[in-house]
C-alpha positions in Angstrom: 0.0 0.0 0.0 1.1 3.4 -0.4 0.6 6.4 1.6 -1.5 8.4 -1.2 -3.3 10.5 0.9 -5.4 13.8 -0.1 -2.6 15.0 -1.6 -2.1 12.4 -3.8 -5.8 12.1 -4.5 -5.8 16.0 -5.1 -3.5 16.0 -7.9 -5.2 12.8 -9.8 -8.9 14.6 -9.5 -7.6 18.2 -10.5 -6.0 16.3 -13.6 -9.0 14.8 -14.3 -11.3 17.7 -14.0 -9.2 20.1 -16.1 -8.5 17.2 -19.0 -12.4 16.6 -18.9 -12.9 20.3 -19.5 -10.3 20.8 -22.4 -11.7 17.8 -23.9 -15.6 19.1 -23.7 -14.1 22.6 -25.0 -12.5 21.2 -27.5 -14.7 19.4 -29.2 -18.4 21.2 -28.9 -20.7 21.9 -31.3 -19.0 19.1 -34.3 -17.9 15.9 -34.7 -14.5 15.1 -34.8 -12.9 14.1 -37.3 -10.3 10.9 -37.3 -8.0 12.9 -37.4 -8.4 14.7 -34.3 -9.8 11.4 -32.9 -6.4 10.1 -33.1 -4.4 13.1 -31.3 -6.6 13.0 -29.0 -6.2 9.3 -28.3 -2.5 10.0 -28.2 -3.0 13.0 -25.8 -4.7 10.7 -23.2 -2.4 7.8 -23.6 0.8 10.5 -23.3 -1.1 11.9 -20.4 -1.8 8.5 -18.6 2.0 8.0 -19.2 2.5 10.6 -17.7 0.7 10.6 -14.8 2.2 7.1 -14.1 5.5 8.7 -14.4 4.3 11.1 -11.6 3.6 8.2 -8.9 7.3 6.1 -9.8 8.9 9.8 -8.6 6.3 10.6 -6.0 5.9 6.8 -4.2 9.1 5.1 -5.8 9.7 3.0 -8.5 7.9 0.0 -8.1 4.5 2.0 -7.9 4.8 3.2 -10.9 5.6 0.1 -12.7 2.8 -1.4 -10.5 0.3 1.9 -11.6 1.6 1.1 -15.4 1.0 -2.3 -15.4 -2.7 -2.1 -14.0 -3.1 0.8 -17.1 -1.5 -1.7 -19.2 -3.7 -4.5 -18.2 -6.9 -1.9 -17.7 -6.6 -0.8 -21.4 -6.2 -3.9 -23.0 -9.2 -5.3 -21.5 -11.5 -2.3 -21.9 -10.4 -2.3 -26.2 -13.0 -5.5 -25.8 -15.9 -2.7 -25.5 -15.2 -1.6 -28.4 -17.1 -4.4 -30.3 -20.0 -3.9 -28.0 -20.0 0.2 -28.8 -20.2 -0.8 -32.8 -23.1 -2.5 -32.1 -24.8 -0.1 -29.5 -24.4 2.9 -32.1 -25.2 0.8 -35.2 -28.7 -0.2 -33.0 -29.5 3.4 -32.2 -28.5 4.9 -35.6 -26.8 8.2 -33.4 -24.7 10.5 -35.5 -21.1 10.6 -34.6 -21.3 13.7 -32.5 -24.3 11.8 -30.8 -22.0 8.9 -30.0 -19.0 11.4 -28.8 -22.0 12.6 -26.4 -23.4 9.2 -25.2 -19.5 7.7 -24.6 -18.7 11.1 -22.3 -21.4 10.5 -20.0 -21.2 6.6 -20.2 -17.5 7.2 -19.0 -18.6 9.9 -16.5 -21.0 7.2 -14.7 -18.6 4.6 -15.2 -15.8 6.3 -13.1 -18.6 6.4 -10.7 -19.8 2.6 -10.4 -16.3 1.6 -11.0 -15.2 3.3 -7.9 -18.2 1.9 -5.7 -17.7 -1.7 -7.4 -13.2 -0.7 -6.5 -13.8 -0.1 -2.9 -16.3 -2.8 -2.3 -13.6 -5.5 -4.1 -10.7 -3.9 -1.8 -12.8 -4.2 1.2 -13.8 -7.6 0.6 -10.7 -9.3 -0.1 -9.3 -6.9 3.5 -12.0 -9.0 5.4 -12.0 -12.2 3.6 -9.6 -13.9 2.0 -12.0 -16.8 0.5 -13.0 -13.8 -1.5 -10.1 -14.6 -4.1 -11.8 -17.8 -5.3 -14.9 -16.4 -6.6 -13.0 -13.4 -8.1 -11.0 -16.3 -9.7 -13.7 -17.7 -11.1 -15.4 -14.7 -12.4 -12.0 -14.1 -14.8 -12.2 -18.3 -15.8 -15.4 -17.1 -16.6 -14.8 -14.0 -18.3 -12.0 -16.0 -20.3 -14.5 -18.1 -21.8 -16.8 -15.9 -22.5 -14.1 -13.7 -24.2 -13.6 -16.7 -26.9 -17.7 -18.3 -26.8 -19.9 -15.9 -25.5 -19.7 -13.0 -28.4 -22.9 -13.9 -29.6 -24.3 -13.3 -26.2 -22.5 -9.9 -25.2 -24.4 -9.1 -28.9 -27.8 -10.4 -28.2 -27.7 -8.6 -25.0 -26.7 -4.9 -26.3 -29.1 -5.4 -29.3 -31.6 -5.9 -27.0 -31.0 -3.1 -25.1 -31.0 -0.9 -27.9 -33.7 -2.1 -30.1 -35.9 0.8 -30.2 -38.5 -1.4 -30.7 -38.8 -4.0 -28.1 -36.0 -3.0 -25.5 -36.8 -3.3 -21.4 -36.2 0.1 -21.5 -39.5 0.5 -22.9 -41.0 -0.9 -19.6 -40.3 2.3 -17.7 -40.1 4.9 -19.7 -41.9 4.8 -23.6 -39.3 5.2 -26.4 -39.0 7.6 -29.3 -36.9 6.5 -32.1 -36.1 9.9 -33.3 -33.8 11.6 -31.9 -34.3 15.2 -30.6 -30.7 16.7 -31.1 -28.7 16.5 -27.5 -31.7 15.7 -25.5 -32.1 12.2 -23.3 -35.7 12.9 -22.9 -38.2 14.3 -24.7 -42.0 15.8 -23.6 -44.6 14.0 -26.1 -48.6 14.1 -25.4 -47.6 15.2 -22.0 -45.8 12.1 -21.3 -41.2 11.8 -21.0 -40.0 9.8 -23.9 -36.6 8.3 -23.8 -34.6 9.1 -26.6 -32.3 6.9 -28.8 -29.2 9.0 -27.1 -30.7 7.5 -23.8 -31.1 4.3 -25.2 -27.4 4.3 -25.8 -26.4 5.3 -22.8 -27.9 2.5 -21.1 -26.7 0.4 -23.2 -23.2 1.6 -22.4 -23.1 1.7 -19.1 -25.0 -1.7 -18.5 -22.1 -3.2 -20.7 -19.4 -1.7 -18.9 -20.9 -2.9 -15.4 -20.5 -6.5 -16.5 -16.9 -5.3 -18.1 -16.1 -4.1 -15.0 -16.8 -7.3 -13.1 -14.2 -9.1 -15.6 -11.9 -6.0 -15.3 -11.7 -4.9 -12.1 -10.5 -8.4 -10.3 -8.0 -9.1 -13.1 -6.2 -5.9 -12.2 -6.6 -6.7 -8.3 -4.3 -9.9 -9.4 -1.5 -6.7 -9.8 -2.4 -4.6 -6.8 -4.9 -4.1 -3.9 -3.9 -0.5 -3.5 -6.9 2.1 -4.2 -5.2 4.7 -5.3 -3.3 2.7 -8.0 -6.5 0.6 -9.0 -9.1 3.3 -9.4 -6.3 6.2 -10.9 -5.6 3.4 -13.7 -8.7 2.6 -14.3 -9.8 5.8 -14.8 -7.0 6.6 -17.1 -7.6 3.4 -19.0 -11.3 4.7 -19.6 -10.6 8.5 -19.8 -9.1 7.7 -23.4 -11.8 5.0 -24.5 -14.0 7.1 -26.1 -11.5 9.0 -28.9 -9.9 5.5 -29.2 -13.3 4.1 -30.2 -13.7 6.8 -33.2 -10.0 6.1 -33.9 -10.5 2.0 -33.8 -14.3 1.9 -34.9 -13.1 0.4 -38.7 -9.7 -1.3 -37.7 -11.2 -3.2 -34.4 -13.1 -5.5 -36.5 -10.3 -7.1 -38.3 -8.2 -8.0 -35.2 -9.5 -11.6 -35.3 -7.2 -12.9 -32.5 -7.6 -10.3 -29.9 -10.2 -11.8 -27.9 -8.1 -15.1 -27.9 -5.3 -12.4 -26.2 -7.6 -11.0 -23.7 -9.0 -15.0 -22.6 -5.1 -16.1 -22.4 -4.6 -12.3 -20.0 -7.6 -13.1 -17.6 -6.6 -16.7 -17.3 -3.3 -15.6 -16.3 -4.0 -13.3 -13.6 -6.8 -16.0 -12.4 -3.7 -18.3 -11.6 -1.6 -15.2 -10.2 -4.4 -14.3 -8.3 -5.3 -17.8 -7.0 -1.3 -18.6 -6.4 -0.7 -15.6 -4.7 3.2 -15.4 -3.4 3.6 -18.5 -4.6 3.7 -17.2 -8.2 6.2 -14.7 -7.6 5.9 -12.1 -10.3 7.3 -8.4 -10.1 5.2 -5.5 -11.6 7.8 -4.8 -14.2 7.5 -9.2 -15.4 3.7 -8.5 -15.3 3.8 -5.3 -17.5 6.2 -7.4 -20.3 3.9 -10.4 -20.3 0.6 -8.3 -20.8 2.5 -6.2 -23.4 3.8 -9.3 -25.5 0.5 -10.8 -25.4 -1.3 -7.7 -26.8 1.3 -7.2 -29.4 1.5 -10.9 -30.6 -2.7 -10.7 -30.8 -2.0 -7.4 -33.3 0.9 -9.1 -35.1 -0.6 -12.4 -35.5 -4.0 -10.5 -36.6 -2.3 -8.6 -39.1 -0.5 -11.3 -40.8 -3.3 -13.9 -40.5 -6.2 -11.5 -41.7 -8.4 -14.9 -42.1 -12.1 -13.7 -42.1 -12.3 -11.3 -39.4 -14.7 -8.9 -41.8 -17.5 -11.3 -40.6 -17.4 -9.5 -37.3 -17.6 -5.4 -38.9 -20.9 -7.4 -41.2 -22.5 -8.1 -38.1 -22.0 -4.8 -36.5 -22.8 -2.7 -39.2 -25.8 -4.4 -40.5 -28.4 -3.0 -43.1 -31.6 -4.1 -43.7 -32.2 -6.4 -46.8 -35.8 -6.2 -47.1 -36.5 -3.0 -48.7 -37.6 -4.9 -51.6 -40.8 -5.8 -49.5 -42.0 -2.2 -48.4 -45.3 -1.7 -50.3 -47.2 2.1 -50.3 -49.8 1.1 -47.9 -52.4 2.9 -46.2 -53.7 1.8 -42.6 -56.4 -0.4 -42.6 -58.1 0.8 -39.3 -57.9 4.0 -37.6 -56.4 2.3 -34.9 -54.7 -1.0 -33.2 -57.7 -3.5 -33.9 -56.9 -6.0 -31.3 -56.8 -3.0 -28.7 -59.9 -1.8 -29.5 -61.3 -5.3 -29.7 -60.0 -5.4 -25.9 -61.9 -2.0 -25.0 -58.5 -0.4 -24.8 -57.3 2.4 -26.6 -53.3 3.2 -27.8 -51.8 6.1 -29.6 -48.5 5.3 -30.1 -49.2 3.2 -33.7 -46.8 1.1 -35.9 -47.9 0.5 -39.9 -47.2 -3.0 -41.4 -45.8 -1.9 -44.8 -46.5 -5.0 -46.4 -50.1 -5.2 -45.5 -51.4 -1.8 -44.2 -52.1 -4.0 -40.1 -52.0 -1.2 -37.7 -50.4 -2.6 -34.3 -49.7 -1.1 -31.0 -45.8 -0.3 -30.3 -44.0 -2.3 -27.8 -44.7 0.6 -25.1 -47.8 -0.9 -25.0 -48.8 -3.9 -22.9 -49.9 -5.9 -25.5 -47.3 -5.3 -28.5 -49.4 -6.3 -30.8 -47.4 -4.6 -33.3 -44.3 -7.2 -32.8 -47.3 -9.8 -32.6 -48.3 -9.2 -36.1 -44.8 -9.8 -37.2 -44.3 -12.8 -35.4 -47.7 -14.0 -36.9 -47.0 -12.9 -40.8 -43.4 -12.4 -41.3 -43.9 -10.0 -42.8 -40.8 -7.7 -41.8 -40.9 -3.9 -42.1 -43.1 -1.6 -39.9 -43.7 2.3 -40.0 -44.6 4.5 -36.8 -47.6 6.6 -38.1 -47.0 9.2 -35.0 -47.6 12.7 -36.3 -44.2 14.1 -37.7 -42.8 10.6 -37.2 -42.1 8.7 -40.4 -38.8 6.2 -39.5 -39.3 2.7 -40.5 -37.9 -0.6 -38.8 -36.9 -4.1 -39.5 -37.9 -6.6 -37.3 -35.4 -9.6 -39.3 -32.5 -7.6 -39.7 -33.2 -5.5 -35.8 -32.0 -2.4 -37.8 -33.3 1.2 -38.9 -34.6 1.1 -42.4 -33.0 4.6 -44.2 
C-alpha cells in the first residue's frame, strides 16, 4: 500500500477535472474528425504515461511500474468494449457527435460505479480472503466468454437498444427519433426516452458486466486504491476517442479476444497462487505487453475472415424490396380496440397496411403481427414521425 493521501488524491482529480474540461471545449458543437480522434487518443495515452510517471517519482519505482501495469492490463481489456459500442451505435443509428456525447457521460458514470464496485472488491478481499476464489472464477469465466460468449454480449446490447422491443420501454416509452442532445423528450404530456438515452444504457449496462471481468483481473496486480481506481480511470478517460480512432480497424483483429482470454486466465492463476507465483510488476507489464502485441501481429499477418465480425456490427436491412405504399387499414390498433383499450402510439405494417400497438404498450401487438406474418418492415404513423424498422435484420430502415 502506499501512503496516497489527499494530496495524492488532489492531484489525480484536479488532472482529471481540467483534462475533462479541455476535452468538452474542445470538441463542442461538431464531430471530430479521425484525425483529431487520433491526437486525442495519443493525448490521453501521453497523459496516462505521464501521470504514471508522476507516482514512480512521487511513491518510488515500483508503484509506478505497479500503476503502469494495472493501465497496461486496464486498457487492454477495456479495447473488448469496443465491439459492444459498434453495435450499441449501429442499434441506435446516433450521429457521430451523438455517439461522442453518449460515450462522455457513459464514462462519467462509469468512473462512478467503478469506484463503488473498486472499494467494495478492496474491502472484501481486506475481510476475507476466500474472497479470491470467486474473483478467480469470475475471470475463468470472463476467459470463456471472451472466446464463446460473443454472440451473447451481442444479443444482449441489441436488445437493449432495439428501439423497438427493448426493457427500457418498460419504464419509460421510447422515441426513435432523436431530438438533437436531449435524453428525454415531452410528447402528449408524457417523457420519452430518446435513442441518445437508449445508448447510454446500453453503455453503461455493458461496462458494469466489463467491470466485473476487469476490475479483479487488475486486483491480481495490486490491492492499492489509489493505484487501482487512478488506472482505471485513465484506462477509460481515453476510451472514447480510441473508439472513433478503432471503430473500422477493431473488426479485423480476429485474435484479440483469444489475447484477452489467455490475460484473464493468467492473472486468475496469479491471483489464485498468490506469493507463490512470484511475479514483479515490471515481469507483469512485459507479459501483458507481449500478449497484446503478438494478438496485433498475429491479426495482421493472419487476416483470415475477421470482416465477418464489422458485417455483423454494421448491418443493413435487406428487405427493402418488400416495403409496399400502404395505407392503414383501421384507424387504430384493432386487437386493442377489440379489448376496449385504446393506444396512440401506432406502428404500420408496410406489407399489408395492419396497424399494431408499439411495444410501449402492454400488449405489442405490433411485434405480434410480425411474429404472426413475417412480414418484416413496420412504420410509426406518429404525427411528424415517419422512421421505419426491421424486425429480421433488428436495424433502422433509411
Amino acid at each position: 500500500m502506499i501512503a496516497a493521501g489527499p494530496a495524492g488524491w488532489a492531484v489525480f482529480w484536479t488532472a482529471v477535472a481540467i483534462l475533462l474540461v479541455v476535452d468538452i471545449a474542445s470538441g463542442r458543437g461538431s464531430a471530430r474528425s479521425l484525425r483529431t480522434a487520433a491526437l486525442w487518443s495519443a493525448i490521453w495515452i501521453g497523459l496516462s504515461l505521464l501521470f504514471g510517471a508522476w507516482v514512480a517519482v512521487r511513491f518510488g519505482r515500483e508503484a509506478g511500474l505497479t500503476w503502469l501495469t494495472a493501465y497496461v492490463l486496464e486498457k487492454s481489456l477495456s479495447v473488448d468494449n469496443l465491439f459492444v459500442f459498434a453495435v450499441i451505435f449501429s442499434q441506435t443509428g446516433l450521429s457521430p457527435a451523438l455517439q461522442r456525447r453518449a460515450l462522455f457521460w457513459g464514462v462519467a458514470g462509469a468512473l462512478v460505479m467503478r469506484a463503488v464496485l473498486i472499494a467494495l472488491g478492496i474491502t472484501l478481499l481486506a475481510r476475507y480472503h476466500w474472497v479470491i476464489y470467486p474473483f478467480a472464477a469470475l475471470l475463468v469465466f470472463a476467459a470463456a466468454r471472451m472466446l464463446w460468449g460473443e454472440d451473447k454480449e451481442r444479443k444482449l446490447a441489441e436488445a437493449t437498444c432495439s428501439l423497438c422491443s427493448s426493457w427500457i420501454a418498460r419504464f419509460v416509452p421510447i422515441t426513435p427519433v432523436s431530438e438533437g442532445s436531449r435524453f428525454l423528450v415531452r410528447k402528449g404530456g408524457r417523457l420519452h426516452a430518446t435513442p441518445l438515452l437508449v445508448a447510454l444504457v446500453a453503455i453503461e449496462t455493458t461496462d458494469l458486466l466489463f467491470a466485473v471481468d476487469s476490475i479483479p483481473a487488475v486486483f491480481a496486480v495490486t490491492r492499492d486504491p489509489f493505484l487501482v481506481y487512478t488506472s482505471n480511470v485513465f484506462a477509460l478517460l481515453g476510451l472514447r476517442s480510441l473508439y472513433f480512432v478503432l471503430a473500422g480497424a477493431i473488426t479485423r483483429l480476429r485474435f484479440l479476444q483469444a489475447a484477452l482470454a489467455v490475460m484473464l486466465l493468467l492473472v486468475a492463476a496469479k491471483l489464485l497462487l498468490g506469493d507463490a507465483l512470484e511475479m514483479g510488476p515490471g515481469a507483469s507489464l512485459a507479459v501483458i505487453a507481449g500478449i497484446f502485441a503478438a494478438a496485433v501481429a498475429a491479426s495482421l499477418l493472419f487476416p483470415g475472415r475477421a470482416a465477418g465480425r464489422e458485417e455483423k456490427a454494421m448491418t443493413a436491412c435487406t428487405h427493402r424490396d418488400q416495403i409496399k405504399d400502404v395505407s392503414p387499414n383501421t384507424r387504430g390498433c384493432e386487437e386493442c380496440l377489440e379489448l376496449g383499450e385504446r393506444w396512440v402510439q401506432l406502428r404500420l405494417c408496410l406489407a399489408c397496411g395492419h396497424v399494431g400497438c408499439c411495444d410501449s404498450s402492454r400488449n405489442k401487438h405490433a411485434t405480434a403481427h410480425f411474429h404472426a406474418t413475417g412480414h418484416p418492415v413496420m412504420r410509426s404513423i406518429e404525427p411528424g414521425e415517419s422512421w421505419k424498422w426491421c424486425y429480421v435484420d433488428k436495424t433502422m430502415v433509411d
